[in-house]
C-alpha positions, 0 to 999 in steps of 0.5 A: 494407512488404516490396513497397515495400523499405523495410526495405532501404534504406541512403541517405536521399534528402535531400541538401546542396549542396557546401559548404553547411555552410562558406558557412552563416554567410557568407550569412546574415550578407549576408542580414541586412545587405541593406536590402530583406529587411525592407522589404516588412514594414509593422508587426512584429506585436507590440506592447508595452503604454504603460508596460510596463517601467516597471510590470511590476516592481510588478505582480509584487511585488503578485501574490506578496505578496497573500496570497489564499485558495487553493481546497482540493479535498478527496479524500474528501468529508464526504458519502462519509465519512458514505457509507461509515461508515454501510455499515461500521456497518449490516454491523456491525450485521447480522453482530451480529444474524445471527450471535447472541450464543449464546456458549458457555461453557467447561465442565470437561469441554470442557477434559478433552476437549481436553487427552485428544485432544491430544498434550500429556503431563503434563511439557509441561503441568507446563511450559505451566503453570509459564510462565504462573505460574498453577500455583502461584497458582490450583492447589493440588498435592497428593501422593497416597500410591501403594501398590502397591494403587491402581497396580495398579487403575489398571491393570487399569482403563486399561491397554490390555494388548495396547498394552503386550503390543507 
């Protein structure tokens, strides 16, 4: 494009005569009014079928009230819907079998664990428990007597002193 200067150039190199827009209309109106510009034409070309204009209306009104069966191209066929259920169903199936049915149950000691690795004090748990209305149904509370006896066992048996100490 560069060697040939395209991008440079300014004019167009089509041009009109002088007057051409203002004598347009003249010349074409003295165009059609001559006799011999159709003359050297035998047959214009189209033809228009016997009885057209008198039957077309009716051939219209029969084609937009006949009421014919559209034909209804489906998406998703009934053979890819058994296609693709039957896969969702075999890897069901597989991931049942493969994966066992060895359900563990939930044991004491498993939720002992879990309430003593969590951050959970006994206040929050009063409170989860208490939002869940299972305190009072399933639980029965009973007050223990605390002399300063048993305090002082409990203690000495679960106390980390130095913890305390700092």
């Amino acid at each position: 494009m560069k060697k040939d200067k395209i991008h440079n150039i300014n004019t167009t190199e089509f041009k009109t005569p002088s007057n051409y827009f203002e004598s347009f209309d003249e010349k074409l109106m003295q165009r059609l009014n001559e006799e011999k510009s159709i003359e050297w034409i035998s047959s214009p070309g189209f033809t228009v079928p016997k009885d057209y204009f008198t039957s077309v209306e009716a051939k219209i009104l029969d084609t937009v009230n006949s009421e014919s069966e559209t034909k209804v191209v489906r998406l998703f066929s009934k053979k890819q819907l058994y296609f693709v259920s039957g896969i969702a169903a075999s890897l069901l199936l597989m991931l049942a079998v493969f994966n066992g049915s060895a359900t563990d149950e939930l044991s004491v000691e498993m939720v002992e664990d879990y309430f003593a690795e969590s951050s959970l004090d006994s206040y929050e748990l009063a409170e989860l428990l208490s939002d869940a209305n299972i305190l009072e149904d399933d639980f029965t509370i009973t007050e223990i007597n605390n002399t300063e006896k048993i305090l002082e066992d409990y203690l000495l048996e679960n106390a980390d002193i130095e913890a305390i100490i700092e």
